[in-house]
C-alpha positions as CSV (number, residue, x, y, z in Angstrom):
1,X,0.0,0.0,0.0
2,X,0.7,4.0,-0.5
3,X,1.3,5.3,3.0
4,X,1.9,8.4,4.6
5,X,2.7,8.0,8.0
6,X,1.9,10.6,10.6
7,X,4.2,11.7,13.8
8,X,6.1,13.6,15.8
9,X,8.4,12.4,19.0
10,X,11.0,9.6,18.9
11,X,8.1,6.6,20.2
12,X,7.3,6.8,16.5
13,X,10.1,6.2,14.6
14,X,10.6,1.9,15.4
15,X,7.0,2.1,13.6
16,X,8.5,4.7,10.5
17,X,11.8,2.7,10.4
18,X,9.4,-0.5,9.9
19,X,7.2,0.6,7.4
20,X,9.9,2.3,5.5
21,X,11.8,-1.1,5.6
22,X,8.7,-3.5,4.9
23,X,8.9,-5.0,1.6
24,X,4.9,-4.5,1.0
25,X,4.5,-1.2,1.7
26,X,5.9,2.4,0.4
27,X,5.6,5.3,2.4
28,X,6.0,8.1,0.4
29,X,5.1,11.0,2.4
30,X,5.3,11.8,6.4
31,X,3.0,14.2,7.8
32,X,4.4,15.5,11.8
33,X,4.3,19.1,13.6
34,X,5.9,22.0,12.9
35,X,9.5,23.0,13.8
36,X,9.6,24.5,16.9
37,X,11.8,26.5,19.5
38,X,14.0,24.0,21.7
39,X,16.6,24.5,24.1
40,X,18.5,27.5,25.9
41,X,18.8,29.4,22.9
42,X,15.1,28.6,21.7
43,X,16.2,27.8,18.0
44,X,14.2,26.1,16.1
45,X,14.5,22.0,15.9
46,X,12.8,19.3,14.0
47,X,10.7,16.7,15.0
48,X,12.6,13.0,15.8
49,X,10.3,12.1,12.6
50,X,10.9,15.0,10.7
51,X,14.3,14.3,11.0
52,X,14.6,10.7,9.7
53,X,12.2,11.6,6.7
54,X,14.9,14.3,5.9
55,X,17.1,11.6,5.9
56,X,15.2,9.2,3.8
57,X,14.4,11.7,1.7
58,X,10.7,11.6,2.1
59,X,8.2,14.8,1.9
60,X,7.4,16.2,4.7
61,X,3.6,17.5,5.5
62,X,3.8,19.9,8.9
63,X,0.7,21.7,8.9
64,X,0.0,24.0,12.0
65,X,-3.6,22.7,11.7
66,X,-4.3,19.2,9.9
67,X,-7.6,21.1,8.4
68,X,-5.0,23.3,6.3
69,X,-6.8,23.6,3.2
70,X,-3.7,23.6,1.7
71,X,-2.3,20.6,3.2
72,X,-5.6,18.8,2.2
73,X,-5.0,19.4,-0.9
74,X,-1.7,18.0,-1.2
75,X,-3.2,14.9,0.6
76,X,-5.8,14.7,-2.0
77,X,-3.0,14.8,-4.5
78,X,-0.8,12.5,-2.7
79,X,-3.7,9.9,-2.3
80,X,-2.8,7.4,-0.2
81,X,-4.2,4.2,0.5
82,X,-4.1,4.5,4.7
83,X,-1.8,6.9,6.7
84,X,-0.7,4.5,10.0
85,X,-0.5,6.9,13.5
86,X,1.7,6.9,16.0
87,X,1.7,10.1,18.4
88,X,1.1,12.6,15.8
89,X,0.1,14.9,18.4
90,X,-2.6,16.7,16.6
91,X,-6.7,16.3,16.2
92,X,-7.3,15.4,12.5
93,X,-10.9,16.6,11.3
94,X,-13.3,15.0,9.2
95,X,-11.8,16.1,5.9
96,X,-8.5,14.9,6.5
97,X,-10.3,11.4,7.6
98,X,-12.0,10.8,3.9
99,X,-8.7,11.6,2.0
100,X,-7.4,7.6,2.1
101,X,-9.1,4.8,1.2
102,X,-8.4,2.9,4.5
103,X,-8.8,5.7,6.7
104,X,-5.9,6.6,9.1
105,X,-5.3,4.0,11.9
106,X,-3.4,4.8,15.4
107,X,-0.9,2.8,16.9
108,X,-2.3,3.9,20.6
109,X,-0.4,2.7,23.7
110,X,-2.6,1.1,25.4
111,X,-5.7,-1.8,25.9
112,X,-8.2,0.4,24.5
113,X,-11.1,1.2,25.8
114,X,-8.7,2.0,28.9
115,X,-6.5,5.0,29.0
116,X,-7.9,6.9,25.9
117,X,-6.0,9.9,25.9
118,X,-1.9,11.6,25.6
119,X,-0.9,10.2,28.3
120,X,-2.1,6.3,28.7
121,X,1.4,5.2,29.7
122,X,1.9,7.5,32.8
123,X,-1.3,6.8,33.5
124,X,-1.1,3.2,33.8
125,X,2.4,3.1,35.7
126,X,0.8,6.0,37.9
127,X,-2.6,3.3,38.6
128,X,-0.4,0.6,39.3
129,X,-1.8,-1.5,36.7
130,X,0.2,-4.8,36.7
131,X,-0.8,-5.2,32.5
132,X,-0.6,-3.1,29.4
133,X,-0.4,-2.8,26.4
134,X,-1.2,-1.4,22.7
135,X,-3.8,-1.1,20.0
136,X,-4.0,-0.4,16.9
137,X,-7.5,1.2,15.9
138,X,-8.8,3.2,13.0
139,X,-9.6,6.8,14.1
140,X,-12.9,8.1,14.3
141,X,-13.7,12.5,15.3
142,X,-14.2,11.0,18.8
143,X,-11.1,10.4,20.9
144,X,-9.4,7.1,20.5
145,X,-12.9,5.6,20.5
146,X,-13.0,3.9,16.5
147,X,-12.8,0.1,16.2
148,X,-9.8,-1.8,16.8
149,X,-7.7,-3.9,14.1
150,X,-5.1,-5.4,17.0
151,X,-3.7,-5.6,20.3
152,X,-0.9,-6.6,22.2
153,X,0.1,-7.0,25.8
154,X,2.8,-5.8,28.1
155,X,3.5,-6.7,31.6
156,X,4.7,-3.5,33.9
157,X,7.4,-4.2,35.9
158,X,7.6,-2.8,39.8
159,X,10.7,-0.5,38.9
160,X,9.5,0.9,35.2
161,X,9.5,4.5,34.7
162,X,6.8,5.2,31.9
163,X,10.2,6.1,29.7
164,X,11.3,1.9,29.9
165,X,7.6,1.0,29.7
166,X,6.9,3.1,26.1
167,X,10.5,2.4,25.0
168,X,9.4,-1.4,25.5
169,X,5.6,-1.0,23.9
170,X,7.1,1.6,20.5
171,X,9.4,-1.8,19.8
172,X,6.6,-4.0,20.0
173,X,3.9,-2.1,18.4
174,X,5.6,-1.3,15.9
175,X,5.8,-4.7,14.6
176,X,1.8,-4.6,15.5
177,X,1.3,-1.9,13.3
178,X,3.3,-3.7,10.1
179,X,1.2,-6.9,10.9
180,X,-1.7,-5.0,10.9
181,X,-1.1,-3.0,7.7
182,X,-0.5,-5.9,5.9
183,X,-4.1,-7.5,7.3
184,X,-5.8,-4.3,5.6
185,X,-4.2,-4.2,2.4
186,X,-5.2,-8.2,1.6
187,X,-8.3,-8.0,3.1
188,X,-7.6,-10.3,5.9
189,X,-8.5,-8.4,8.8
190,X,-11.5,-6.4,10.2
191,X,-11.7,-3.9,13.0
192,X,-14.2,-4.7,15.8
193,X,-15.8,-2.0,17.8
194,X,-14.8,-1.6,21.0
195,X,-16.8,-2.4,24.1
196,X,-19.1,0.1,25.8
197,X,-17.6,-1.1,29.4
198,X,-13.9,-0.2,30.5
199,X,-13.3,3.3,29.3
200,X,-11.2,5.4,31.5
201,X,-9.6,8.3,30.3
202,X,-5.5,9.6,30.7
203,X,-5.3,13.8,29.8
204,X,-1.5,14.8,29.4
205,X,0.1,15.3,32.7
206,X,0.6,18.8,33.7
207,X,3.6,19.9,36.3
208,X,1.1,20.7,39.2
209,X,-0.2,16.6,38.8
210,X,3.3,15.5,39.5
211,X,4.2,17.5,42.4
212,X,4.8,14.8,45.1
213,X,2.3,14.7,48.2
214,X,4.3,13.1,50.8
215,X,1.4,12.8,53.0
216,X,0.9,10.0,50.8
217,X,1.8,6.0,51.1
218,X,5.4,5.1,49.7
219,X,3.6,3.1,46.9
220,X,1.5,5.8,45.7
221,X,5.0,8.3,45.9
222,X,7.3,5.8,43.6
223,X,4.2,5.5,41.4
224,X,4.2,8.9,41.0
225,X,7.6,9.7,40.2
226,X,8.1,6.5,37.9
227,X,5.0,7.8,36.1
228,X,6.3,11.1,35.6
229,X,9.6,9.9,34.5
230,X,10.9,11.4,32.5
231,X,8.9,14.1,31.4
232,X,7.0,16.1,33.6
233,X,9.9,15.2,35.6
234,X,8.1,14.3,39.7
235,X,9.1,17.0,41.8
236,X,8.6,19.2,45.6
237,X,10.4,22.0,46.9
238,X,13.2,22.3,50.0
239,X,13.7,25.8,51.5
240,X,11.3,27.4,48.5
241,X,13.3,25.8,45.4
242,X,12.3,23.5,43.3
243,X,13.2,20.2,43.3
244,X,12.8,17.5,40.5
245,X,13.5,13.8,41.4
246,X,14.3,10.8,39.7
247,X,12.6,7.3,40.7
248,X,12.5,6.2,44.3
249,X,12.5,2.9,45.9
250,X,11.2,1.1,49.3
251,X,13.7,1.8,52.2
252,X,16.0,-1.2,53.5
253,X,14.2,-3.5,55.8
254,X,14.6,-1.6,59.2
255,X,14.6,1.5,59.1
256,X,11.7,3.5,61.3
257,X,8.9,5.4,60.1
258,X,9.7,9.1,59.3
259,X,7.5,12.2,59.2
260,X,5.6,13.2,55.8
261,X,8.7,14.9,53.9
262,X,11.3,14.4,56.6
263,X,14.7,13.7,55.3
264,X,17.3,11.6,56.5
265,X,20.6,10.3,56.8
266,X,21.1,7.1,58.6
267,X,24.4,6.0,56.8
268,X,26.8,7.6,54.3
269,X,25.0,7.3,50.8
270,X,21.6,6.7,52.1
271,X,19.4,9.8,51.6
272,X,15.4,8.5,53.2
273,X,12.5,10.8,53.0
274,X,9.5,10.3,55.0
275,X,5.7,9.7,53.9
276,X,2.7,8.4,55.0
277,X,4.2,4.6,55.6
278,X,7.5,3.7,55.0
279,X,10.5,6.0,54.1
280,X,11.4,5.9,50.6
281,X,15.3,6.1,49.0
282,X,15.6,9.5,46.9
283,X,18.6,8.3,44.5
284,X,19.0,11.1,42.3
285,X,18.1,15.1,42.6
286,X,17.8,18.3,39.9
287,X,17.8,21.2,42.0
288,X,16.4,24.2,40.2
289,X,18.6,25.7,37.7
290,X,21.0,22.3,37.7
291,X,22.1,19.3,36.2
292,X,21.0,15.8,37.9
293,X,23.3,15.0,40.5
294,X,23.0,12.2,43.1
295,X,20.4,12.7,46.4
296,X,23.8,12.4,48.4
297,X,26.2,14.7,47.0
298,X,22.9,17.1,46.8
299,X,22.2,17.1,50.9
300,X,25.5,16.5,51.7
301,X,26.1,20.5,50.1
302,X,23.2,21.2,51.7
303,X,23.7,19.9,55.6
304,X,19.5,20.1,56.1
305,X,18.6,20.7,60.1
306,X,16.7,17.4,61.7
307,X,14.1,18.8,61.4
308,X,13.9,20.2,57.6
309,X,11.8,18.7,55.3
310,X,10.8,18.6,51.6
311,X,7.4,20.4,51.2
């Protein structure tokens, strides 16, 4: 089949790299979001897809809005057979829908009708969900809600951040998303609807969602952070900075409770923090304005008070 594949960050490009290398399909056109400001100096960088078009020498379709009329037109003209999704990062309107034959069909990370949404990876790590996965659906105006070609499961293991549990599920579906182009283009597979029960829903993360409540049990905490690794980055404040933190883990076997927030140092290297139930190992730090730095170089600069605390 004629594809032009649609997306923007680096989870897309094992699904571009395997449609550009399948010997059944062509993609002869990408379609991802506009350059934009990056960086210190704000200059202006490419998308991860973008990029590896460039180097395949593909066109590139970035549309501010994917109702462009002029970017409609050059999809009419292109006229591709089905345009495969993965994180395109952009609503697509009914016109754009019509252009090809097969309709455009999403490579979604996750069992759909759970976690419809940009974010159903942190959401699943943040749940504590022991099992996800991926679909691959044909998109409908309604979000993530069209009828599903294929799925595939994932197990979530206790320490993965949602960066090692997308890494993991971009591999894998993109493999899904070859199988299932192949299905559509000899007739082989159908999508079925999905079922009315099960929906949940998993909105982008904003910074104020990931700021850690320390009132809260040590699982919900390293849920938190994991989910939110590594972008919004988890973080809370220590004498009115801003403090971003890498993942956390369960303190050794032994060590007594601590207050919501407290911080300690038992032995040399060990930095705990208090919550609701156990204290929890802080392993790395970003203090405000800094590079990442280990939790006990960090405090050690800082000599905190007993009683100090991150708020």
């Amino acid at each position: 089949m004629r594809l032009v594949f649609a997306g923007t960050p680096a989870v897309a490009l094992p699904s571009l790299r395997a449609l550009l290398d399948s010997p059944r399909h062509q993609v002869v056109a990408v379609v991802t979001r506009p350059d934009r400001p990056a960086g210190r100096g704000r200059h202006q960088r490419s998308s991860p897809v973008r990029e590896l078009a460039d180097e395949r020498g593909l066109e590139v379709l970035a549309p501010a809005r994917a109702g462009d009329p002029d970017f409609l037109a050059r999809l009419g003209e292109i006229a591709p057979d089905c345009c495969p999704v993965v994180a395109y990062g952009a609503l697509l309107p009914r016109p754009a829908l019509g252009i090809p034959k097969h309709g455009w069909v999403n490579l979604h990370f996750s069992l759909l009708p759970a976690y419809r949404g940009a974010a159903p990876v942190q959401h699943a790590v943040l749940a504590g969900e022991d099992m996800t996965g991926a679909s691959v659906f044909e998109i409908e105006p309604a979000l993530d809600s069209g009828p599903v070609y294929g799925v595939l499961t994932e197990r979530i293991r206790p320490t993965d951040t949602s960066g090692d549990l997308l890494d993991r599920l971009a591999v894998a579906g993109a493999r899904l998303l070859e199988a299932v182009m192949d299905g559509i283009e000899d007739g082989t597979l159908q999508a079925r609807p999905q079922p009315s029960d099960g929906v949940s829903l998993a909105p982008k993360l904003t910074v104020e969602d990931v700021r850690v409540d320390w009132s809260a049990p040590a699982a919900a905490v390293d849920r938190l952070v994991r989910a939110a690794t590594p972008a919004p980055g988890a973080w809370t404040t220590f004498r009115d900075r801003r403090v971003k933190l890498g993942p956390v883990r369960p303190a050794p076997a032994g060590h007594p409770p601590l207050p919501p927030g407290r911080l300690a140092v038992p032995e040399r290297g060990l930095v705990l923090v208090g919550t609701a139930t156990t204290p929890v190992v802080l392993d790395e730090v970003r203090p405000e304005g800094k590079a990442p730095m280990p939790a006990a170089d960090w405090i050690r600069g800082l000599r905190p008070g007993t009683d100090e605390a991150f708020a």
